[in-house]
C-alpha positions in Angstrom: 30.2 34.2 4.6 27.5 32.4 3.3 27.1 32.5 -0.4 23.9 33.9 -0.2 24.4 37.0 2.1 24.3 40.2 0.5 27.4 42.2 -0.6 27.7 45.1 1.4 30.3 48.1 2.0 31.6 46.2 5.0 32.0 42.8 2.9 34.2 45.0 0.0 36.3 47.0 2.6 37.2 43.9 5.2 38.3 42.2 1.6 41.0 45.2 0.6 43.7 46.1 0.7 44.7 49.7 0.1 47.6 51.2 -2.0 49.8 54.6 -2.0 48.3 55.0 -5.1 44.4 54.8 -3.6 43.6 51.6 -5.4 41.7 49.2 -3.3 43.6 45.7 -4.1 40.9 42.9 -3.4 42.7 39.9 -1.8 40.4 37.0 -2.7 39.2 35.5 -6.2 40.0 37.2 -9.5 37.9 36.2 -12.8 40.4 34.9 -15.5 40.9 38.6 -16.8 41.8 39.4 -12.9 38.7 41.4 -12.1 37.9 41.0 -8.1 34.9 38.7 -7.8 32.4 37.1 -5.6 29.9 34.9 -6.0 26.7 35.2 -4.6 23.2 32.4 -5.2 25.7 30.6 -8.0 26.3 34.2 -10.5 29.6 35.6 -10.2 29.8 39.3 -8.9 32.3 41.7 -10.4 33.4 43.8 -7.5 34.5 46.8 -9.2 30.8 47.2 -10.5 29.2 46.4 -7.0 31.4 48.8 -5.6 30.3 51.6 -7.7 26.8 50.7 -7.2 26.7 50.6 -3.4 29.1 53.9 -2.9 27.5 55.6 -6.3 23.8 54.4 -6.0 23.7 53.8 -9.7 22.4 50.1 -9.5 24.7 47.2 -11.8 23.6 47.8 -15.4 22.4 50.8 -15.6 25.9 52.7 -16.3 29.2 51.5 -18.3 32.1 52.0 -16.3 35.5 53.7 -17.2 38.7 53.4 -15.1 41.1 56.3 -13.8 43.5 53.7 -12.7 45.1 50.3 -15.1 44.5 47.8 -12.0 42.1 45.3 -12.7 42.1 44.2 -9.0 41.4 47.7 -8.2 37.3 48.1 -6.7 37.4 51.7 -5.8 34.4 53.4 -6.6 36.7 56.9 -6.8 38.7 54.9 -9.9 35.9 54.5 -11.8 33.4 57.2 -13.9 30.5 56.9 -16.5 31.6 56.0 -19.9 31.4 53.0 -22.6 34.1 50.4 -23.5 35.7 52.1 -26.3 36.0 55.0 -24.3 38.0 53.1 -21.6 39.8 51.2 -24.1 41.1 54.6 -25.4 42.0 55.6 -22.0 43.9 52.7 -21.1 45.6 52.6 -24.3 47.3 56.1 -23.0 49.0 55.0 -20.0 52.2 54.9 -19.6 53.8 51.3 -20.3 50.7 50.2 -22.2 51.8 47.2 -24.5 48.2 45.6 -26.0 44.6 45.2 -26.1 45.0 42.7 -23.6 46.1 45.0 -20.8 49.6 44.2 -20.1 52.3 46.3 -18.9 55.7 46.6 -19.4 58.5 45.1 -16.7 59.6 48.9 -16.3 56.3 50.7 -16.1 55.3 48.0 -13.0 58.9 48.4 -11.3 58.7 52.5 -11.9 55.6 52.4 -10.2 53.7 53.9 -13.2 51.5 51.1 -12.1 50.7 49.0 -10.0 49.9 45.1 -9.7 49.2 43.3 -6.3 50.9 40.4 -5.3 48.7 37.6 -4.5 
């Protein structure tokens, strides 16, 4: 697809992957922090905020996002909700396996399924 082409609903679902859990693993490029991406005219596009926008209608930057689910390849538009970053912050902080600010979980929450990293 042309790097210019728009990002539709068709372009994020023919690019997932979905879990048990209802995550929606993207199977291409990850930023450095392992947020789905694409890039479109040269700027990078997180996916997780393009999803919400195209499913949600709220356009990018207009709303802060908070996640229902840890997965940082995750772009479903049904794990995310309006909120800020200390707000997220505070709920990731609370789930199970939770080890630092950076977002890392322990061997035995992965492995228990309490949750859940794709395998690229």
């Amino acid at each position: 697809m042309p790097s210019s082409s728009p990002i539709t609903k068709k372009t994020i679902l023919d690019r997932v992957r979905i879990s048990k859990s209802g995550c929606w693993l993207w199977t291409l490029s990850l930023t450095p922090n392992g947020y789905a991406r694409m890039t479109r005219n040269k700027k990078t596009i997180l996916i997780h905020r393009k999803a919400f926008e195209l499913w949600c209608g709220i356009p990018l930057g207009q709303v802060n996002h908070r996640c229902h689910c840890p997965n940082k390849h995750c772009v479903n538009p049904d794990h995310l909700y309006d909120g800020n970053q200390s707000e997220n912050m505070k709920d990731v902080s609370s789930l199970p396996g939770y080890k630092n600010s950076q977002l890392k979980f322990s061997k035995k929450a992965i492995r228990t399924g309490l949750v859940t990293v794709p395998k690229n």
